[in-house]
N, C-alpha and C positions, 0 to 999 in steps of 0.2 A: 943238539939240533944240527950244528954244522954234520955230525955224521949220518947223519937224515937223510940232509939235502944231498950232501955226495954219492951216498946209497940210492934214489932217487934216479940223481943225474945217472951217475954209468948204469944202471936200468934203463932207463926210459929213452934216451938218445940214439941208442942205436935202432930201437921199437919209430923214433920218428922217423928215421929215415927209408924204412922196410917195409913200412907198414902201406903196402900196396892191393891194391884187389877191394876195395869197399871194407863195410861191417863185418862181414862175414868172418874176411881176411881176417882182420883185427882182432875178431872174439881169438879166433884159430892163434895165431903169435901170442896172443894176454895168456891163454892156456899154457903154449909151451913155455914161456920163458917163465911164467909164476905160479907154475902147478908143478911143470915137468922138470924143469930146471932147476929154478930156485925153491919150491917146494913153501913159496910162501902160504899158498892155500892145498886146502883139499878139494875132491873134485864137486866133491858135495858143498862147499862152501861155496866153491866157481861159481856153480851150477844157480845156488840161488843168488849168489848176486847179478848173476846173468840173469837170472829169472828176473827180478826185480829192475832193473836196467831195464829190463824188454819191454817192461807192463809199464814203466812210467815214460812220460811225454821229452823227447831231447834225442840227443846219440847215444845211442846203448853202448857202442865199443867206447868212447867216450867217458861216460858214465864209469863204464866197469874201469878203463886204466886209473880214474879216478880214485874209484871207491878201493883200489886194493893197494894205493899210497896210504890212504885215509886210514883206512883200517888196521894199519902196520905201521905208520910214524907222528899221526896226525894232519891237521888242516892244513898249515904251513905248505910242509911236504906234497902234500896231496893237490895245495894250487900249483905249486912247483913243478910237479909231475904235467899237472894237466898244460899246463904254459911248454915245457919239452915237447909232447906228446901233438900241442896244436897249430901252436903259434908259429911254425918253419913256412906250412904251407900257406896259412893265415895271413904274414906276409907277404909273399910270393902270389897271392890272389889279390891283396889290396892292391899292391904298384900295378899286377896289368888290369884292373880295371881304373885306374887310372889313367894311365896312357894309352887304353888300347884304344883305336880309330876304326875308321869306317871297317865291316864287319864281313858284307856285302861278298859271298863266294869263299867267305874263308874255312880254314879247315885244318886242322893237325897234320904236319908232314907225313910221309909216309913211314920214313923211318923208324917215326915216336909211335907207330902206330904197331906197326911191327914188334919193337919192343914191349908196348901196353900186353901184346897178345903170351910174351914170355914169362910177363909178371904174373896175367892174370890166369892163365895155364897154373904156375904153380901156389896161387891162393887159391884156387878150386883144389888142389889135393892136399894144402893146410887146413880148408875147411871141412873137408873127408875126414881127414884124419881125425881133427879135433870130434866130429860127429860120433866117429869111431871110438875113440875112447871114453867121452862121456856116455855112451849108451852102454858098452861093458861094463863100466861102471856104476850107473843111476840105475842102470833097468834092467837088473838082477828078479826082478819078479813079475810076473804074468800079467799082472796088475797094471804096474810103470811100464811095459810093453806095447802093452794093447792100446796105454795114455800116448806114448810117443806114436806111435803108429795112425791111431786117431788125427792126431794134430798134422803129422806129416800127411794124410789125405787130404785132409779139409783146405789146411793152407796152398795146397799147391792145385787144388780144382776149382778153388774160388778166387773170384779178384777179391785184392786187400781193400780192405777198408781201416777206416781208424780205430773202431774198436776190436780188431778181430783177433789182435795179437793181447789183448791186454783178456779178451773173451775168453782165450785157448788157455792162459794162463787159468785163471777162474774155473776151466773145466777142466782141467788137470787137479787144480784142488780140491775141488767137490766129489770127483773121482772117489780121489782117494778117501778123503772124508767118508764117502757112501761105504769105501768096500771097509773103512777103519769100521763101522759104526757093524755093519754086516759081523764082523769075524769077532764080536764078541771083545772089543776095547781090548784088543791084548796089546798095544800100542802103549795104552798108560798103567800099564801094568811095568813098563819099562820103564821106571824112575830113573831121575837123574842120578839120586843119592847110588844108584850102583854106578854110576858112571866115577861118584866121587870116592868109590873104595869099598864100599856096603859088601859082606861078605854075606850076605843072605840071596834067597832067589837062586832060579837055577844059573847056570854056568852059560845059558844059550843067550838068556834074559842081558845078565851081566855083558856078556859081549856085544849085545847090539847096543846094549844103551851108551858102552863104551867108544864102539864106531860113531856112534851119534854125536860123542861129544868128545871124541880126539883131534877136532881144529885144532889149526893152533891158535893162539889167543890174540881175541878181537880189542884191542886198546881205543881208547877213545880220551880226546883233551876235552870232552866239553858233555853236557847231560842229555838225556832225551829229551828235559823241560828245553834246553834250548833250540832240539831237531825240531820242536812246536813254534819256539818261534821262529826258525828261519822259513818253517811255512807257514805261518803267519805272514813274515813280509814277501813271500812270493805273491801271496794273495793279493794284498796290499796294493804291489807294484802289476799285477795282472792287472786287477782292476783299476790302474792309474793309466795301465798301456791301453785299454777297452778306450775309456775317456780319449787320451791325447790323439790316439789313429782318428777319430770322428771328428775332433776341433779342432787340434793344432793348427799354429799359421805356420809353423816354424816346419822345413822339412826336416832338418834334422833331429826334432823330435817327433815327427810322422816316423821317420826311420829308424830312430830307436824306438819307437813303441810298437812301429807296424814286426821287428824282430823278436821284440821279445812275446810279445803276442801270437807270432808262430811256433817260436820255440816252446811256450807252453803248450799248445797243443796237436804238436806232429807227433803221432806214433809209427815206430816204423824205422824211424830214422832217414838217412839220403832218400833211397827211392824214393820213398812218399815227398819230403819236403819240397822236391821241384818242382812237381805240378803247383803246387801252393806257393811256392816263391813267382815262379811263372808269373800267376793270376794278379799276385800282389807288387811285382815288379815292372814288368811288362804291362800288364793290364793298366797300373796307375803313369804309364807314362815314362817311367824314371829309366829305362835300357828299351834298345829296340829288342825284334824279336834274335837276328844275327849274333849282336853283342853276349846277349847272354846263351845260346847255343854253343858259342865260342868258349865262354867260360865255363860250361858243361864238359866240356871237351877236355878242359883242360885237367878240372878240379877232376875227372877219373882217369887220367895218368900219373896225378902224383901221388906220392904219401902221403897218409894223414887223415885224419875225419873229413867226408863229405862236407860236415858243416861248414867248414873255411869258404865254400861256396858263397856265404852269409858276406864276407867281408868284397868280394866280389862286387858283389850286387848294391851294399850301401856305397862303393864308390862310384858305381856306376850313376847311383842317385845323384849321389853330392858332386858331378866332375862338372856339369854346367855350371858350376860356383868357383871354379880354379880346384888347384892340384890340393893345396892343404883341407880346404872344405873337402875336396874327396877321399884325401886321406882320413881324414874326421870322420866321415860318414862310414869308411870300412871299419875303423873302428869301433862307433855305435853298433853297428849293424854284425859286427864279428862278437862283441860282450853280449849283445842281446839275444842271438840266437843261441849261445850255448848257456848262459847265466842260469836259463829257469830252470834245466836240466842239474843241472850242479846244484844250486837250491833244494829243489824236491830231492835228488837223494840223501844229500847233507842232513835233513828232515827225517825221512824214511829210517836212516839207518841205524841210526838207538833205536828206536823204535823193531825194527827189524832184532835187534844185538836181545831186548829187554825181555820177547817174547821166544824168539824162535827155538830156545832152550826146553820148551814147553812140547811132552811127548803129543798133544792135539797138534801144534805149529808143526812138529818134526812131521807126523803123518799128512799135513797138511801140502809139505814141502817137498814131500816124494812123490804126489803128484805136478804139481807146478815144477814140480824140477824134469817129469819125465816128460811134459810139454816142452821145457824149453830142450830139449835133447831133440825131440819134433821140428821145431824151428830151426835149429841147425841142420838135421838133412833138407831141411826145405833151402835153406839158404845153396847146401853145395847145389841141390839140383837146378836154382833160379842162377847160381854165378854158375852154373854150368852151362846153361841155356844163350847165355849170353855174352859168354867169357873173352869174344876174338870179333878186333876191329876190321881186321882184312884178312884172306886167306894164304896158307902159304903161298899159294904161288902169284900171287899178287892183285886178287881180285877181292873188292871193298864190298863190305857189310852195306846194305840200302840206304842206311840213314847215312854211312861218309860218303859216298857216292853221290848223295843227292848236295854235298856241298859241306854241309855242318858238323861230320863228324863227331858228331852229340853223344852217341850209345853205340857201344857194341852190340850187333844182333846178331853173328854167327855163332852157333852152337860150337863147344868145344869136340862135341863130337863130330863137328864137318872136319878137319884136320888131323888125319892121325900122326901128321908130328907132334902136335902138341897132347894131344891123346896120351903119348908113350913117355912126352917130358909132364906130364901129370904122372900118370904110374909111377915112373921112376924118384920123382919127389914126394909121394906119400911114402914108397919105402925106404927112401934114403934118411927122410925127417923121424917117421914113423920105428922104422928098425933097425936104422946102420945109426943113426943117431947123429945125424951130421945135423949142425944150426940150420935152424927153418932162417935167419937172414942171410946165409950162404947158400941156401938151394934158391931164394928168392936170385942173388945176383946170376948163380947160374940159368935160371929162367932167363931173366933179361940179356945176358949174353946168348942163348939161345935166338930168341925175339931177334938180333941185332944181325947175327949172321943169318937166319933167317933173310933179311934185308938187304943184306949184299948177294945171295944167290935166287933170289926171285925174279 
C-alpha cells in the first residue's frame, strides 16, 4: 500500500499544479501522462472511462483522474489521488472567500491575465492534440466517424442542456448497436475465449477480439454488490439533501445539502455548474452578485477542477458567522459538490469491469466511445472560442472591461501570437515529445512577457 500511495503521489502532484485551461485541459494531460507516458491504460479504455465520466452527474476530468487511481491501486489510493488532484486549489478558494471584502469594481490584474492567455493558448492545443489521437485511434471505421462527427455538429450548433451530453452518449451506442444488429452480429461472433488463446476461428477474428481485450488489468478491493450499495447511499443521502434544502434551520446544513444536491445533478461539469451555483448562491442571499464574479475570475486562472469553486461559495455563505463557520462552510460546501460524483462512479464501475467484457457492451462501446471523441473536438473548438482574457496588445475581452473579469471572450484566433504558441505546443507535446507540463510553463512565460511588452 505504502507503494500505492507513492506511485500516486509522484503521478498526481505534478498534474495539480499544471493542470490549467478547464476540463478539457484536464482530459488532455490525464491522456498524456496515463495513456502516453505511463501506458497505464489503453486508449480504448481512456475513452470509455471518459465516456462514462461525461454521462454521469459531477466533474468528468475529476472523475476520470479518479477512476484511473481506482482501477490501478484501489480506493485508498484513488481518494489519495483525488485529495492531490483537488484539494491545492480547494484551499486556496476557501481562505479567499473568506477574507475576501467588498467586491464592488474588482477584477484580476492585468498581468494574471496575460498569463491566463499563455496557459490557456497552450490547453487548446493539449486538447487538439488529445482530440487527435483519440479519433486515430477510436474511429478507424466509417461507422465511429460519421458517430464522432455527428456528435461534434450537434454539440457545437446547439446550446447545452443537461441532458445533451449524456443524450450523445446514448446515440453513439445505439448507432452502433443499429449498424452491429445491420452487419449480421459478426461482433459476437468475436468471443472472448479467442482473446484467451482459442486456436480456432479465423486469424482476423482472433485479432480483434484480442485488441479488445489487451487492457491492462482492471484490479478492484471491493465487489460490484458493494458499487450497488454505494449507490444506494448516494440515493439515500440525495434524497436526505432534497429534504434538508426545503426545511433546515441550520445554514450549514442548507449548504451542505444545497451542494450535494447540485453535485448530483450537474452534467457538463464547470461551465454548466455556474449558472446553477449562481441561482443557488446568489439568488439565496449567501455572496453578492461582485463577490462571487470575483471568484469566477479566479477559480479559471488556477489549476485544478472547476469545482473547488464549491468551496468558494460555501464560505462565502458561512463568513457572516466569523472565519471558522466559513471555513466550515467551504468545507461542506467543497465535500458536497464533488462526493456524488465520486459516489456514482465508485458504483458504476464493477458494474462497468463485470459487463464491458461482453462482444454486445464492446460493440456497444465503440459507439459511445466514438461520441466522446465528438465531445473533445467540441471542447478544443468551445476553449478555442474563448481561450484569451485580453489581447496582445493590451486590450480586455467585454466582460473584463466591464469590471469582473468573470470569462474570457476573445477567440484564440483574434491573436496570432497565441495562435502560433498553440501550433507550436501541439507539435512540441504531439511530436518532439516534450512534457505537456513543460510547454504549459512555457505558455505561461509566454503570457508574462507578453505583459511587459504590451
Amino acid at each position: 500500500m505504502r507503494q500505492k500511495l507513492w506511485e500516486v503521489t509522484v503521478d498526481y502532484i505534478p498534474l495539480a499544479f499544471t493542470a490549467f485551461g478547464g476540463p478539457p485541459a484536464h482530459i488532455a494531460l490525464l491522456y498524456d501522462r496515463f495513456v502516453v507516458q505511463r501506458g497505464w491504460l489503453s486508449e480504448k479504455m481512456f475513452a470509455e472511462l471518459f465516456a462514462i465520466s461525461t454521462a454521469l452527474p459531477g466533474p468528468a476530468s475529476t472523475q476520470l483522474a479518479y477512476t484511473v487511481a481506482l482501477i490501478r491501486d484501489g480506493v485508498l489510493p484513488a481518494l489519495w489521488a483525488f485529495l492531490i488532484w483537488s484539494l491545492p486549489g480547494g484551499i486556496v478558494m476557501a481562505v479567499l472567500g473568506t477574507v475576501v471584502g467588498d467586491t464592488r469594481g474588482a477584477a484580476l490584474p492585468r498581468t494574471v491575465l496575460f498569463l491566463e492567455n499563455g496557459l490557456a493558448s497552450v490547453a487548446v492545443a493539449l486538447v487538439a492534440l488529445a482530440a487527435y489521437n483519440l479519433g486515430h485511434k477510436l474511429c478507424g471505421t466509417p461507422m465511429t466517424k460519421c458517430i464522432a462527427a455527428a456528435v461534434f455538429a450537434h454539440t457545437i450548433c446547439f446550446q447545452a442542456t443537461p441532458w445533451m451530453i449524456p443524450a450523445c452518449m446514448a446515440f453513439g451506442g445505439a448507432v452502433a448497436y443499429a449498424g452491429h444488429g445491420s452487419s449480421g452480429g459478426d461482433v459476437e461472433r468475436q468471443a472472448p475465449a479467442a482473446a484467451a488463446g482459442s486456436s480456432g476461428g479465423s486469424s482476423s477474428s482472433s485479432a480483434a477480439a484480442a485488441e479488445a481485450f489487451a487492457d491492462p488489468a482492471v484490479h478492484f478491493t471491493y465487489t460490484w454488490q458493494s458499487g450497488v450499495v454505494v449507490l444506494a447511499a448516494w440515493l439515500v443521502l440525495f434524497c436526505g439533501a432534497l429534504t434538508l434544502r426545503a426545511c433546515a434551520a441550520s445554514t450549514a446544513l442548507r449548504v451542505a445539502a444545497t451542494f450535494f444536491y447540485v453535485g448530483s445533478i450537474v452534467f457538463g461539469g464547470g461551465p454548466v455548474v455556474v449558472p446553477l451555483l449562481y441561482s443557488y448562491v446568489v439568488g439565496a442571499g449567501w455572496a453578492e452578485s461582485g463577490a462571487f464574479l470575483l471568484g469566477l475570475a479566479v477559480i479559471n486562472a488556477m489549476p485544478g477542477p472547476n469545482f473547488n469553486f464549491a468551496a468558494y461559495c460555501g464560505a462565502l455563505a458561512m463568513r457572516p458567522y466569523g472565519v471558522p463557520a466559513a471555513l466550515c462552510g467551504a468545507a461542506l460546501a467543497w465535500v458536497g459538490m464533488f462526493a456524488p460524483g465520486l459516489m456514482l462512479k465508485t458504483g458504476v464501475l464493477p458494474l462497468w469491469r463485470r459487463y464491458r467484457g461482453f462482444p454486445l457492451m464492446q460493440t456497444i462501446f465503440e459507439g459511445v466511445n466514438a461520441g466522446a471523441v465528438g465531445l473533445v473536438f467540441t471542447a478544443t473548438y468551445e476553449l478555442s472560442q474563448k481561450a484569451l482574457s485580453i489581447g496582445a496588445d493590451g486590450r480586455r475581452a467585454a466582460t473584463a472591461a466591464a469590471g469582473a473579469a468573470a470569462a474570457a471572450a476573445l477567440p484564440l484566433g483574434a491573436e496570432p501570437l497565441y495562435v502560433a504558441l498553440a501550433g507550436v505546443a501541439f507539435v512540441a507535446v504531439g511530436f518532439l515529445r516534450v512534457p505537456a507540463p513543460l510547454m504549459i510553463a512555457v505558455g505561461g512565460g509566454v503570457g508574462a512577457l507578453n505583459a511587459l511588452f504590451a
